[in-house]
Structure formats: C-alpha cells, structure tokens
mmCIF file of the N, C-alpha and C atoms, coordinates in Angstrom:
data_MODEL
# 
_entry.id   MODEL 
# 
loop_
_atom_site.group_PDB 
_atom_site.id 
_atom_site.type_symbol 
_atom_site.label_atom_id 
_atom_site.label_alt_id 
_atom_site.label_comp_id 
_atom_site.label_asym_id 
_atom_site.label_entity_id 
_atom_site.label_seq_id 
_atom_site.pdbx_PDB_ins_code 
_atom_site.Cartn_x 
_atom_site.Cartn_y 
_atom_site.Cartn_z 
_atom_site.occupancy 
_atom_site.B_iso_or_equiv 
_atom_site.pdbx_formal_charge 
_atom_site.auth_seq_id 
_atom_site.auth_comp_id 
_atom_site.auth_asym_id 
_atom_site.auth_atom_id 
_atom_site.pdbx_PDB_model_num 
ATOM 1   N N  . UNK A 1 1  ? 129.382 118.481 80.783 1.00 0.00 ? 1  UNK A N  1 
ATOM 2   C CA . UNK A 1 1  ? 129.583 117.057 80.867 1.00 0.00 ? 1  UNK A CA 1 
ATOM 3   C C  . UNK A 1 1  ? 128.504 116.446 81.761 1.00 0.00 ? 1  UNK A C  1 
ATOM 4   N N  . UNK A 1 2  ? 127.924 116.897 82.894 1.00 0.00 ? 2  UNK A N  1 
ATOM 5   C CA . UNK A 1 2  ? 127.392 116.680 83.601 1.00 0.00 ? 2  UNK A CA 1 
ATOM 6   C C  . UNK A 1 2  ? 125.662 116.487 82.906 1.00 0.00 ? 2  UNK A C  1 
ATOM 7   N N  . UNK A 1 3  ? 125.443 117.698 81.825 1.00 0.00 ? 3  UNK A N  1 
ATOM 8   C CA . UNK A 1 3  ? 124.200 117.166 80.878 1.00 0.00 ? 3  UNK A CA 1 
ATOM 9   C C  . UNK A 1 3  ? 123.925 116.544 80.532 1.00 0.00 ? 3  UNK A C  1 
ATOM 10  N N  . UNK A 1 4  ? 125.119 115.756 79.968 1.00 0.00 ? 4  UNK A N  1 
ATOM 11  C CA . UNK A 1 4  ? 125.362 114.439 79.272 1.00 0.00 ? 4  UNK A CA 1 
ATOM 12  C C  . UNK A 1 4  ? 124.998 113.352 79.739 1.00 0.00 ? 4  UNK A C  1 
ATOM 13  N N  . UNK A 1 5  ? 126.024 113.457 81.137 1.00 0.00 ? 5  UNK A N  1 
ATOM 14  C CA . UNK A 1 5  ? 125.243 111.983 81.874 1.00 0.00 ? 5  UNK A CA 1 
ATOM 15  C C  . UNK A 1 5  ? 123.968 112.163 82.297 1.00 0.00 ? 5  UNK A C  1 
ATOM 16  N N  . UNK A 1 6  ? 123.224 113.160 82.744 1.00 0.00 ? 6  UNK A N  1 
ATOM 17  C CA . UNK A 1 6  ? 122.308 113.308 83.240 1.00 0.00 ? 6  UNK A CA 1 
ATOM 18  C C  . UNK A 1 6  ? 120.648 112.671 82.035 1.00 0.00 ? 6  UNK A C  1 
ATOM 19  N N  . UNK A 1 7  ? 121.227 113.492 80.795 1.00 0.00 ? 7  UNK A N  1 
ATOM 20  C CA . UNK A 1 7  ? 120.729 112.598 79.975 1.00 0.00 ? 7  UNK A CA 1 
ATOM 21  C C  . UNK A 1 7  ? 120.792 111.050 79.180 1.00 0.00 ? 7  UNK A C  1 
ATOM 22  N N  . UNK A 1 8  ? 121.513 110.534 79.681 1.00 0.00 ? 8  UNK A N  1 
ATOM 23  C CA . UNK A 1 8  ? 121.885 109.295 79.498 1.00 0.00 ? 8  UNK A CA 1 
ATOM 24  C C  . UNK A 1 8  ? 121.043 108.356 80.972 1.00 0.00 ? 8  UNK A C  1 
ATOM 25  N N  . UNK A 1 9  ? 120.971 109.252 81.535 1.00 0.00 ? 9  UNK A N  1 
ATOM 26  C CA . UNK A 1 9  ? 120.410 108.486 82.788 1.00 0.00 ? 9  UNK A CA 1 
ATOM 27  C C  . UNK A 1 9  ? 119.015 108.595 82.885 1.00 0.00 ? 9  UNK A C  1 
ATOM 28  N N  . UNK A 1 10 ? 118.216 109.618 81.951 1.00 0.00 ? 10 UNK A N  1 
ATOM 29  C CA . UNK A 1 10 ? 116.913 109.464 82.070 1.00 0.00 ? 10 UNK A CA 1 
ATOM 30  C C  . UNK A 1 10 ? 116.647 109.115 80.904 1.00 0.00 ? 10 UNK A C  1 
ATOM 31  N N  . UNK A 1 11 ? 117.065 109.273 79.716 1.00 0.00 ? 11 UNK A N  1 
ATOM 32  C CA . UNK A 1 11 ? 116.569 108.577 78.489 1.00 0.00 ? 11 UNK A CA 1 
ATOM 33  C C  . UNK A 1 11 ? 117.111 106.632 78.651 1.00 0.00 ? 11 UNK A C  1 
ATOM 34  N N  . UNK A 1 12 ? 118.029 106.427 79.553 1.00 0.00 ? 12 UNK A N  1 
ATOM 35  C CA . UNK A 1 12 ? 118.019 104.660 80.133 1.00 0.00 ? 12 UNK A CA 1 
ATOM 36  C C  . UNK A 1 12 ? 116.999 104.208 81.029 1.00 0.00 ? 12 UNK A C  1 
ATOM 37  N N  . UNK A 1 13 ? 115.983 105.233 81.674 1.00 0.00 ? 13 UNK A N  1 
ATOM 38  C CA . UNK A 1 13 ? 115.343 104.667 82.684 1.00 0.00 ? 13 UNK A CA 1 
ATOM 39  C C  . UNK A 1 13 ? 113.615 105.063 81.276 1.00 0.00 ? 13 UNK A C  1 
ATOM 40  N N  . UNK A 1 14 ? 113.927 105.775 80.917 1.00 0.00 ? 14 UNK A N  1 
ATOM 41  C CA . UNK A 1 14 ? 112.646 105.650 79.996 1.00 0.00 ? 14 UNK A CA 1 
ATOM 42  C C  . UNK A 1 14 ? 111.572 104.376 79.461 1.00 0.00 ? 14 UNK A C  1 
ATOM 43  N N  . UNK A 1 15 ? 110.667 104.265 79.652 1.00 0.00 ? 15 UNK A N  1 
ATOM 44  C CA . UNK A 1 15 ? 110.377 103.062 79.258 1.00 0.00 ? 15 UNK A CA 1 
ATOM 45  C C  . UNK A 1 15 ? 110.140 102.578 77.314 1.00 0.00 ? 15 UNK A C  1 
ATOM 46  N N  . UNK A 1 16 ? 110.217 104.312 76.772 1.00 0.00 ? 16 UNK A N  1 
ATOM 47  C CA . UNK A 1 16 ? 109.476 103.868 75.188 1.00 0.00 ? 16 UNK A CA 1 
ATOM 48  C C  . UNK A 1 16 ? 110.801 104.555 74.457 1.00 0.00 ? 16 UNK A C  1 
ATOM 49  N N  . UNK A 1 17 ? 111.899 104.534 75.377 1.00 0.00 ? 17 UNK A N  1 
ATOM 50  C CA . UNK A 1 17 ? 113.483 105.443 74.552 1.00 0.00 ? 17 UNK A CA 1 
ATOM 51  C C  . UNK A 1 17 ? 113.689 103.984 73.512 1.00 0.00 ? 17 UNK A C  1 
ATOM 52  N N  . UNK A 1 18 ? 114.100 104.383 72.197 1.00 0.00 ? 18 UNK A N  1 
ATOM 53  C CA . UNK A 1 18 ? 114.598 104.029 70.989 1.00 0.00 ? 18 UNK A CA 1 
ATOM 54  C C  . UNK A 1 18 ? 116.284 103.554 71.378 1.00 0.00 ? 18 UNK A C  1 
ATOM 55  N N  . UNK A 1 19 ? 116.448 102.524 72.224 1.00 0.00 ? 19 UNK A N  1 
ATOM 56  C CA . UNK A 1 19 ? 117.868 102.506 72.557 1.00 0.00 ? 19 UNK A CA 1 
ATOM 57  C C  . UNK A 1 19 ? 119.242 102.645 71.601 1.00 0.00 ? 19 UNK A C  1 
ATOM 58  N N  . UNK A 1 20 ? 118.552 102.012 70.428 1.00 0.00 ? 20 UNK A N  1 
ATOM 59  C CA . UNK A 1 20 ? 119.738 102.120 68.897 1.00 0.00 ? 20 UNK A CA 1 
ATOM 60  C C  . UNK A 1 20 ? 120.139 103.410 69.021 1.00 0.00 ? 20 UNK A C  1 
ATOM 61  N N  . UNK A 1 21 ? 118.570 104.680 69.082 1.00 0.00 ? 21 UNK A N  1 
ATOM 62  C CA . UNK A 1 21 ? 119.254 105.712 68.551 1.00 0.00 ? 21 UNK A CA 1 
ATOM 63  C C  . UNK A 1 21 ? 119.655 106.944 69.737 1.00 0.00 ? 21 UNK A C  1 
ATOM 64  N N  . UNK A 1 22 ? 119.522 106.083 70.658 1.00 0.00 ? 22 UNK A N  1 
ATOM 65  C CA . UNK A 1 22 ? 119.687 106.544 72.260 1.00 0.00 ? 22 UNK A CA 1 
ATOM 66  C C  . UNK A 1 22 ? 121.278 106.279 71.818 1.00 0.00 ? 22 UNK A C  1 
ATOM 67  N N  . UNK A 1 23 ? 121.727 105.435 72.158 1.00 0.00 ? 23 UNK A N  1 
ATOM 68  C CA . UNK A 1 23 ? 123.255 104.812 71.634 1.00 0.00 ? 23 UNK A CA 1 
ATOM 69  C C  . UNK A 1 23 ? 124.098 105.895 70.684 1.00 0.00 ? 23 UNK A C  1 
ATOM 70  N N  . UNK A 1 24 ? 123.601 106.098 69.466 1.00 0.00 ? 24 UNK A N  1 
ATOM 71  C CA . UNK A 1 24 ? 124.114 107.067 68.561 1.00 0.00 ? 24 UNK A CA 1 
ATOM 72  C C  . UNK A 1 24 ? 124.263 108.739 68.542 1.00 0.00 ? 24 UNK A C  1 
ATOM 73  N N  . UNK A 1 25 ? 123.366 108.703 69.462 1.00 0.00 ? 25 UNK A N  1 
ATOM 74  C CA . UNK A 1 25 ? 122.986 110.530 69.575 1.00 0.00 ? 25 UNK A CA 1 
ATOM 75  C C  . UNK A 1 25 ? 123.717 110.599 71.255 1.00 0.00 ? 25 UNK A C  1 
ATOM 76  N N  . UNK A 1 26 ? 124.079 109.838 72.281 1.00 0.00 ? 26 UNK A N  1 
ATOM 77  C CA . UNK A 1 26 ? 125.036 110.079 73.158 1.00 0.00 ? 26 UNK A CA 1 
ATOM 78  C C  . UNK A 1 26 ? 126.618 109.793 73.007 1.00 0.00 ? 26 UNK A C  1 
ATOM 79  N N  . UNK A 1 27 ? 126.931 108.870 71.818 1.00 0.00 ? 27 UNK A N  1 
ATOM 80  C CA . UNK A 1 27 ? 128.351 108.737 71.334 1.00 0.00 ? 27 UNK A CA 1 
ATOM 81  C C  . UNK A 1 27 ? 128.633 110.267 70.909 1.00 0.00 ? 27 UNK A C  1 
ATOM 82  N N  . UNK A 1 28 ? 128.203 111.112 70.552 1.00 0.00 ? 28 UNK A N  1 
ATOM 83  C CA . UNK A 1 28 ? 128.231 111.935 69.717 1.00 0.00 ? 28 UNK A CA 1 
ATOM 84  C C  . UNK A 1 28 ? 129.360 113.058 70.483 1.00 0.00 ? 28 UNK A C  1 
ATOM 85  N N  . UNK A 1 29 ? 128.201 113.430 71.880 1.00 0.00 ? 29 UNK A N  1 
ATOM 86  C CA . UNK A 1 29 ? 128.851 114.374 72.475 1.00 0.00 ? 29 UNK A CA 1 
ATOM 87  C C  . UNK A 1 29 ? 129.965 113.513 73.767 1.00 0.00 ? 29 UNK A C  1 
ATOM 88  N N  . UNK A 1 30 ? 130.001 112.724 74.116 1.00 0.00 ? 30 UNK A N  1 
ATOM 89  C CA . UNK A 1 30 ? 130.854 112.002 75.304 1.00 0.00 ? 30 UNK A CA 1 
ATOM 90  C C  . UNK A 1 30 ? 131.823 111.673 74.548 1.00 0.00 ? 30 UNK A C  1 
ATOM 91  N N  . UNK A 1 31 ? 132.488 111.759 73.462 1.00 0.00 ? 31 UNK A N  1 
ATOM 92  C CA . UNK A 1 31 ? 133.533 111.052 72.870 1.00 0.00 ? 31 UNK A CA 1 
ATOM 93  C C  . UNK A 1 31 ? 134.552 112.394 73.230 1.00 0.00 ? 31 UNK A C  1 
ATOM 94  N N  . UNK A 1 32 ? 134.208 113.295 72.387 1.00 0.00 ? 32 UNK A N  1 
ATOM 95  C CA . UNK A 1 32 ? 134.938 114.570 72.053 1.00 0.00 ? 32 UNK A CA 1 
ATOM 96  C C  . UNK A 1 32 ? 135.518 114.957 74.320 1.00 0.00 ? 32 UNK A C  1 
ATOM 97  N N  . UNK A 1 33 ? 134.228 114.967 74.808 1.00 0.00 ? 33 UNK A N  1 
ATOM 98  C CA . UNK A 1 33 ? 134.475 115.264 76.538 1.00 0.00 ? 33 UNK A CA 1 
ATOM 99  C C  . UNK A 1 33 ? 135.742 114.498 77.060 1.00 0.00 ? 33 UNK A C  1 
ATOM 100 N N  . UNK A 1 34 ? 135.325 113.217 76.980 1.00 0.00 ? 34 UNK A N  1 
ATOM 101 C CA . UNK A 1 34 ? 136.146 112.053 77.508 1.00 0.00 ? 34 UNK A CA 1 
ATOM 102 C C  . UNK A 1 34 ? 137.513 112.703 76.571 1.00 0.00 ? 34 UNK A C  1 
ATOM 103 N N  . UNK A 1 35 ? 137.785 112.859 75.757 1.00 0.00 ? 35 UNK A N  1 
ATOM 104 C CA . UNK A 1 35 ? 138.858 113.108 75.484 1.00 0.00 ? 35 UNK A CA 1 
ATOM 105 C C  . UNK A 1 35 ? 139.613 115.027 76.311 1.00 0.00 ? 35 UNK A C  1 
ATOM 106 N N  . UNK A 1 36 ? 138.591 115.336 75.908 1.00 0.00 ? 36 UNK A N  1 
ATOM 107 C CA . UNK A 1 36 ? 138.920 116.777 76.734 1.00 0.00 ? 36 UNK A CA 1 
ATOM 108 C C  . UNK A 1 36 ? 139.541 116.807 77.993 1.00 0.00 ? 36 UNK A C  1 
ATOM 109 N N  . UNK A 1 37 ? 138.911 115.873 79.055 1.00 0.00 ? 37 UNK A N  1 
ATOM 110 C CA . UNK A 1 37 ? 138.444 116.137 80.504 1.00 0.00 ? 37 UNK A CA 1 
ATOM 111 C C  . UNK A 1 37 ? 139.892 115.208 80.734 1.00 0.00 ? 37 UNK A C  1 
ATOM 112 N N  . UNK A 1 38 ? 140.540 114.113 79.929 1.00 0.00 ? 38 UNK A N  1 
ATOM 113 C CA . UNK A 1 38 ? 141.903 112.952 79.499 1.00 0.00 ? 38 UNK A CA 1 
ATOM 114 C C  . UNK A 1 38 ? 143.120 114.289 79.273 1.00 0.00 ? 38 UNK A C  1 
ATOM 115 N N  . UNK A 1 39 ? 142.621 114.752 78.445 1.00 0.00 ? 39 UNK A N  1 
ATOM 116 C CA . UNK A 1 39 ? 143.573 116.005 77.945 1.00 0.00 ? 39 UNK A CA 1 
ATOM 117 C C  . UNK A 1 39 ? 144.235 117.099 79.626 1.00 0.00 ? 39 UNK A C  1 
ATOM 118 N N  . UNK A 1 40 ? 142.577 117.232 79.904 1.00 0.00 ? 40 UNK A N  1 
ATOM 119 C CA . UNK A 1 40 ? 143.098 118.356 80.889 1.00 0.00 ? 40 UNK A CA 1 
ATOM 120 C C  . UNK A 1 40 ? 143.805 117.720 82.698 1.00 0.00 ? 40 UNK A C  1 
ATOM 121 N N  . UNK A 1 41 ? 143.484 116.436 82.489 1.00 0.00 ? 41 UNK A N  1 
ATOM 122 C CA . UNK A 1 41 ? 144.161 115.810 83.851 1.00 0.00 ? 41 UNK A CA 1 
ATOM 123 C C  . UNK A 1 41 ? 145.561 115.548 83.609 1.00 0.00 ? 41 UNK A C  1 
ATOM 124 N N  . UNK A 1 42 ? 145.648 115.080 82.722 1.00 0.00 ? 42 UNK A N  1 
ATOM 125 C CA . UNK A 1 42 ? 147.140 114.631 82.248 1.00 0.00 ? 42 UNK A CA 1 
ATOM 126 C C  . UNK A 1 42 ? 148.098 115.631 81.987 1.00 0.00 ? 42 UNK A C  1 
ATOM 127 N N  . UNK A 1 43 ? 147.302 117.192 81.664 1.00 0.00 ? 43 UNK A N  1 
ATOM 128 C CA . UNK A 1 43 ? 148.140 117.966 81.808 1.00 0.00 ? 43 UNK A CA 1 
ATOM 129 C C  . UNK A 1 43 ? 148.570 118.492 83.146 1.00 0.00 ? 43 UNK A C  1 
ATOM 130 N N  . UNK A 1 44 ? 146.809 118.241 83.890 1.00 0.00 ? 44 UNK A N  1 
ATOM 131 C CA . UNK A 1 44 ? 147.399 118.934 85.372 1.00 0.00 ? 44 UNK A CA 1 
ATOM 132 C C  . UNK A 1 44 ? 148.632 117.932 86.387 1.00 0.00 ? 44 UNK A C  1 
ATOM 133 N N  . UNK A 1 45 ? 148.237 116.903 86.203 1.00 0.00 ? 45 UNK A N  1 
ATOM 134 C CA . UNK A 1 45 ? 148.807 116.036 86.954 1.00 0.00 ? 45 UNK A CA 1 
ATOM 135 C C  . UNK A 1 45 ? 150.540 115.418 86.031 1.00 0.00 ? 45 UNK A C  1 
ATOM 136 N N  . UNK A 1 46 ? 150.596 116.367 85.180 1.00 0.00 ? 46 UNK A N  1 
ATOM 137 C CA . UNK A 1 46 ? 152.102 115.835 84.506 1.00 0.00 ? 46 UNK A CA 1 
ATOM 138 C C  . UNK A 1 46 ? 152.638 117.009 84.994 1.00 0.00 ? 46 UNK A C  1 
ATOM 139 N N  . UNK A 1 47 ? 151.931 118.444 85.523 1.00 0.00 ? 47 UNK A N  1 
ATOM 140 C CA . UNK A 1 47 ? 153.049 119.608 85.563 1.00 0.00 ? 47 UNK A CA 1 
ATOM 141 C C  . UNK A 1 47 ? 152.957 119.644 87.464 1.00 0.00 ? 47 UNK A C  1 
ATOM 142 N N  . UNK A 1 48 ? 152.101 118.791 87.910 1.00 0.00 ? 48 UNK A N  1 
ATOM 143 C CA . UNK A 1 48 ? 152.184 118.799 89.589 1.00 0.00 ? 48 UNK A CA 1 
ATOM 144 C C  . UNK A 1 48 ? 153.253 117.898 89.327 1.00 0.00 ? 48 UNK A C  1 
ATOM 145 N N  . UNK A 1 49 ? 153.931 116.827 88.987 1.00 0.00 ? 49 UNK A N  1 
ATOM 146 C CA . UNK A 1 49 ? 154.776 115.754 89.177 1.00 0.00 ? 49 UNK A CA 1 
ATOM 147 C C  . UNK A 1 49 ? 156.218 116.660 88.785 1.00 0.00 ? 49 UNK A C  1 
ATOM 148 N N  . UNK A 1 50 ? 157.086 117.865 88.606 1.00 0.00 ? 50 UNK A N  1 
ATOM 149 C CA . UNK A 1 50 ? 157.765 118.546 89.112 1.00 0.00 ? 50 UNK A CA 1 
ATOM 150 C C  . UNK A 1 50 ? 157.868 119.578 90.182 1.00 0.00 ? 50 UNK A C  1 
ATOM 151 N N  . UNK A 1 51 ? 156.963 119.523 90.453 1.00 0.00 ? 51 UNK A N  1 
ATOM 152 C CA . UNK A 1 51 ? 157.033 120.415 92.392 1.00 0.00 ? 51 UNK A CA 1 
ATOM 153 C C  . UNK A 1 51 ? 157.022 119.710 93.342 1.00 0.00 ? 51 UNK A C  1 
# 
C-alpha cells in the first residue's frame, strides 16, 4: 500500500505525467487496498469491542 502512495506522490509532482492516465492506472490498485485495509480494521476493532 505504501507503493502506491508513494507513487502517486511522485508521478503528481512530475512535471510531463499524463494526469488522465495517471488517474486511471492508480484507481486500479487503491480501490481493491482501501477496501482490504476497511475489511481488516473493522474486523479487528469489531472483535476488540467484546473484551
């Protein structure tokens, strides 16, 4: 996950990045994460809320 942003942060500071397809080729992999990383808090933090 951390690749991700990392590339999002130097292909935004780029001066000749293609932003359209900058846009399309980082939806790609952050969608599927963001849902993962949603998945795995909600599980941790729904089974700490009985102890």
């Amino acid at each position: 996950m951390g690749a991700s942003f990392l590339l999002i942060l130097i292909t935004s500071v780029h001066p000749n990045a293609k932003k359209a397809e900058i846009k399309d080729l980082i939806s790609v992999p952050i969608t599927p994460q963001v849902t993962l990383l949603s998945f795995a808090l909600g599980f941790y933090f729904g089974n700490n809320k009985e102890n």
